[in-house]
Structure formats: structure tokens, C-alpha cells
C-alpha positions in Angstrom: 0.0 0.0 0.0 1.6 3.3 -0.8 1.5 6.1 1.6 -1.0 8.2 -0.3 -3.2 5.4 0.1 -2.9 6.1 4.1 -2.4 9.2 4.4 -6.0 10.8 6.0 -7.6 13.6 5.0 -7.0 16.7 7.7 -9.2 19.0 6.0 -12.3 19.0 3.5 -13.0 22.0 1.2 -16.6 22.9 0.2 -18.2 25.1 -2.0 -21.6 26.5 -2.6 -23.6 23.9 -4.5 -25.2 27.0 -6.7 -24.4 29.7 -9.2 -23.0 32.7 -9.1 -26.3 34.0 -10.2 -28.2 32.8 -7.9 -26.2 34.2 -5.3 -26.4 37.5 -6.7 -29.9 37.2 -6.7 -30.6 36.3 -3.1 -27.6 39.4 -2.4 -29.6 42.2 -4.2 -33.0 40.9 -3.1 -31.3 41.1 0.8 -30.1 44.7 -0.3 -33.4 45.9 -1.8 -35.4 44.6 1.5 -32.5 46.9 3.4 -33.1 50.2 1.5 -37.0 49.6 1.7 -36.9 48.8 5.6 -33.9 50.4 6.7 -35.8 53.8 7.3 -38.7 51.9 9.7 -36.6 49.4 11.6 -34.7 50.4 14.7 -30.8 48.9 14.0 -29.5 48.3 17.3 -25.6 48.3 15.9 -22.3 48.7 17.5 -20.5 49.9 13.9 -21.3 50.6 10.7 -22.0 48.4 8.5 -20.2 48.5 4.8 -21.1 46.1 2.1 -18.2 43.5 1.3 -18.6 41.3 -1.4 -16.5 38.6 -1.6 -15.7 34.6 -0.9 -14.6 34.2 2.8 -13.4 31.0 4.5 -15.5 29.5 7.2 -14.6 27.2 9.8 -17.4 25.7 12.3 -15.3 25.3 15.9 -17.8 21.5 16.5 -16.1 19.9 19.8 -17.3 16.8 18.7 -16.0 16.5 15.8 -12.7 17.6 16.7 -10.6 14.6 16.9 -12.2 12.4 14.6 -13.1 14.2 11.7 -11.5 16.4 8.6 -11.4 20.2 9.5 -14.3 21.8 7.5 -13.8 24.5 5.6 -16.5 26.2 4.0 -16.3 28.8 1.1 -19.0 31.4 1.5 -20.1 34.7 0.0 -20.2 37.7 2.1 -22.9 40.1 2.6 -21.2 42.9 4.5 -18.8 43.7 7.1 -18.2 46.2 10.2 -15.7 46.6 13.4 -18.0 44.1 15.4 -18.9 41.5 12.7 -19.5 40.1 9.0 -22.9 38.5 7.5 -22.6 36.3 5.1 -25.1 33.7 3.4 -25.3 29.9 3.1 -26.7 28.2 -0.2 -29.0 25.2 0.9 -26.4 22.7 0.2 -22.2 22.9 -0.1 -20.3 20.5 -2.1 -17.1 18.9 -0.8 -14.5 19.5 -3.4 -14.2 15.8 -3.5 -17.3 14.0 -3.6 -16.9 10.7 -1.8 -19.0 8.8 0.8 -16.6 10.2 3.4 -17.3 13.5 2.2 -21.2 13.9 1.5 -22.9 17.2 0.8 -23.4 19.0 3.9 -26.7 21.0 4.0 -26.7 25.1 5.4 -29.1 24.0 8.4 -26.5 21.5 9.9 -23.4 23.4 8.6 -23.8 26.6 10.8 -25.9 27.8 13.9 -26.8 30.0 16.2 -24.6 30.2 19.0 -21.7 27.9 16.9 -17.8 29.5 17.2 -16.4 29.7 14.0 -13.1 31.0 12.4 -13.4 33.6 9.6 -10.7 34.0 7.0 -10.6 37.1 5.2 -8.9 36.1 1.5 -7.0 32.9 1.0 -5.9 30.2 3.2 -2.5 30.6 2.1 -2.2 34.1 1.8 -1.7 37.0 4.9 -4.9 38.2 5.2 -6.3 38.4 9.1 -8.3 35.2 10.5 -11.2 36.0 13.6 -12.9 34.2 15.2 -16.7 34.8 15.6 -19.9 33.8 16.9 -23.0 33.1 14.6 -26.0 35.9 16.5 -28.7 35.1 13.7 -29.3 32.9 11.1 -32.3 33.0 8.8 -34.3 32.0 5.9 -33.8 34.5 3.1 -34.7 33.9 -0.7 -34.3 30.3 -2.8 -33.6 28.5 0.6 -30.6 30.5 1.9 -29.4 31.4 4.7 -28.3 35.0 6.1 -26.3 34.3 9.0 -24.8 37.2 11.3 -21.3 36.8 13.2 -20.2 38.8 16.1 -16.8 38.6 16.3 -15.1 37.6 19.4 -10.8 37.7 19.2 -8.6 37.7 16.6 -7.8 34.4 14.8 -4.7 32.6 16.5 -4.4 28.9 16.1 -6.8 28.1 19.1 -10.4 29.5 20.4 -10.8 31.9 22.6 -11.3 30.1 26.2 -14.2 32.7 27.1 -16.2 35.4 25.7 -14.5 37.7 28.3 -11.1 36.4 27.7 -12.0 37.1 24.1 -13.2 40.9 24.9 -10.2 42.0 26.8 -7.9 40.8 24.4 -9.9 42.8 21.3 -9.8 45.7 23.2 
């Protein structure tokens, strides 16, 4: 047996299992809601808000999966960004970038939720942009079975979690 054949996986990539149309639609449809609602609906926000379109790098921080699975890195397209957080959406189902039965599709709904660390990276895994890590606040049902999903972000991304949500504060500060 050669080595390949035993070497395991440490990390699975997927992608949105959509087009790039469709997630321009479900973006401007988010936007036009904003500009029609934005006037009558009280924003409770730390920061400003700027839109940022582009493919981030989600990773969900699942204790139980820790030791015995492949690290899960999920390629998603942003919404907007501030000082406090990033949204982003989900398409209903993500593709592993090598379909096998040890890689199935994943759906959105058991992907991300609320209340679920993650680690966001800014550009490309190899490259020097910053990694944080954050807290999914909201997730909802938007257009063609997406997902918005809000993240609070909690430290900035060394190579472990935060231990606490305070530990995380006074080190951001």
C-alpha cells in the first residue's frame, strides 16, 4: 500500500452547490429589503455596517467532531462587514471539493448555527490576510432556501479558540 493510500484527510473543502447567479440574486434581493426597511426598523448596531462582497473562509469550531473528523472549511459569500462582525449567506447545500462517501454534501441547516464559534478568514488560506474568530448571532431563511447568518466577532484568529467570551473581549480591546 503506498503512503497516499494512508495518508488521511485533515481537512475538506466545500463550496456553494449554486451559481453565481443565484447568489447574486438572493444578495440584491437582501439589499433591496434593506433600502425599503432600513428607514422603519430600529438597527441596534455597534458599527457601521459596509457592504463586502467577496468569498470568505468559514470554519465551524464542533467539539465533537474535533478529533475524529477532517477540519471543514466552508467557502461562503459575504454580505457585509463592520468593526464588530461580518454577514454572510449559506446556499442550501455545499459540495465537498471531492465527492466521496466520506465526504457527503453538507446541508446550510446543519453546517452553521446559532450560537456555533467559528473562524473567519478574510482572503486565501494561504495568503496573509487576518483570521477571527466569531460567533454566529442570527441565522435566517432568506430567498431560494438561503441562509443569512450574522457573526459577532469575538478575538482575533490565533491557532486556538478563545477560552471565554471575556477572555475574548479583553484581548480585542
Amino acid at each position: 500500500m503506498t503512503s497516499a493510500a494512508v495518508t488521511a484527510c485533515t481537512e475538506m473543502q466545500y463550496q456553494p452547490d449554486c451559481s453565481a447567479e443565484q447568489i447574486e440574486q438572493v444578495l440584491s434581493s437582501l439589499d433591496r429589503w434593506s433600502s425599503r426597511t432600513g428607514k422603519h426598523v430600529t438597527h441596534q448596531r455597534a458599527a457601521d455596517r459596509h457592504i463586502y462582497r467577496t468569498t470568505v473562509i468559514v470554519e465551524p469550531s464542533d467539539q465533537q467532531l474535533a478529533d475524529s473528523a477532517p477540519r471543514r472549511l466552508f467557502h461562503v459569500p459575504t454580505r457585509n462587514v463592520s468593526k464588530t462582525g461580518i454577514g454572510f449567506i449559506a446556499p442550501p447545500m455545499f459540495l465537498p471539493s471531492l465527492l466521496s462517501d466520506a465526504t457527503p454534501l453538507v446541508h446550510a441547516e446543519s453546517a452553521f448555527r446559532v450560537g456555533m464559534r467559528i473562524k473567519v478568514t478574510l482572503g486565501p488560506p494561504t495568503g496573509t490576510m487576518p483570521q477571527l474568530w466569531g460567533e454566529i448571532v442570527r441565522m435566517r431563511p432568506v430567498h431560494l432556501g438561503f441562509f443569512e447568518i450574522g457573526v459577532q466577532f469575538v478575538d482575533r484568529g490565533l491557532e486556538s479558540a478563545p477560552a471565554s467570551p471575556s477572555a475574548a473581549q479583553g484581548s480585542a480591546e
